[in-house]
C-alpha positions as CSV (number, residue, x, y, z in Angstrom):
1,X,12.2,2.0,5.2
2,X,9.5,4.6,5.4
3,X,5.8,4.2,7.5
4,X,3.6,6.9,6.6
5,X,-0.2,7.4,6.9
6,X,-2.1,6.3,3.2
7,X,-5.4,6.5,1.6
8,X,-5.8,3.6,-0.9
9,X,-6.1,5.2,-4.5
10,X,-7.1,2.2,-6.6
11,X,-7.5,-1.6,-5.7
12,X,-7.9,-4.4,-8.1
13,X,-9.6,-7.3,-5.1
14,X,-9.1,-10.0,-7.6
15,X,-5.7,-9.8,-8.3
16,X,-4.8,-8.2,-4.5
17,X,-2.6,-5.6,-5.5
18,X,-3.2,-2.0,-5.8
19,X,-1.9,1.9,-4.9
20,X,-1.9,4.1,-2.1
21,X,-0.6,7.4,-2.0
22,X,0.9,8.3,1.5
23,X,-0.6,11.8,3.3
24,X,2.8,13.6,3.3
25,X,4.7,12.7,0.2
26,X,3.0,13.0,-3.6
27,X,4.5,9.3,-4.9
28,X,2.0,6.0,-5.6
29,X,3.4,2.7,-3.8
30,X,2.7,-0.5,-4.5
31,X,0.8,-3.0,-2.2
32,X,1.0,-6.4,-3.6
33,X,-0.8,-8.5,-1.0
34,X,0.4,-11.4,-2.5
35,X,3.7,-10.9,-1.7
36,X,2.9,-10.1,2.1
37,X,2.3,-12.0,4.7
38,X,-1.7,-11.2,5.2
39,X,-4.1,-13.5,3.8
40,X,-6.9,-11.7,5.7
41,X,-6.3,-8.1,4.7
42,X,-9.0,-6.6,2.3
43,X,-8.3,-3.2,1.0
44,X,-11.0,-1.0,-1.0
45,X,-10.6,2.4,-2.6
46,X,-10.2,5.6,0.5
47,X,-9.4,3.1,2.7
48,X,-6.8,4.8,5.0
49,X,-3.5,2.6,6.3
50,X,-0.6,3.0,7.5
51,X,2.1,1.9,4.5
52,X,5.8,0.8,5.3
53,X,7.3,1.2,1.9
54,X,10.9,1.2,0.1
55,X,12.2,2.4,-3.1
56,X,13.6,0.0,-5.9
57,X,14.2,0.8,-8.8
58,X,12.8,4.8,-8.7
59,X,9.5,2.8,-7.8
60,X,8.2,2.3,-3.9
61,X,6.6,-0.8,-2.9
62,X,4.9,-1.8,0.1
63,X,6.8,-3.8,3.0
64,X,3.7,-4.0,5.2
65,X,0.1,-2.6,5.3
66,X,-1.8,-1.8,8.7
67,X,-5.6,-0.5,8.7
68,X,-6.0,2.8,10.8
């Protein structure tokens, strides 16, 4: 598992899933916030995080999203 600092690329609020693009590596991973644990957590576009991610698949998906 990687954690890297993020900006948030795109967003889509009603459906709670969206891209960010971590500050050291070129690659777009997935934050569905359906699938974690954070009911409270509203992201908007240049919002900056920090992203724990993984790679399935040749895709990378977010484990966990912080707000710097």
């Amino acid at each position: 598992m990687h954690r890297l600092k993020a900006q948030v690329t795109w967003f889509n609020q009603d459906k709670r899933f969206g891209f960010a693009v971590p500050d050291i590596v070129a690659v777009d991973v997935l934050i569905n916030l359906n699938l974690l644990n954070t009911p409270e957590l509203v992201l908007e576009v240049g919002d900056r995080v920090y992203v724990e991610f993984q790679q399935k698949d040749g895709a990378f998906y977010a484990t966990n999203v912080i707000p710097l």
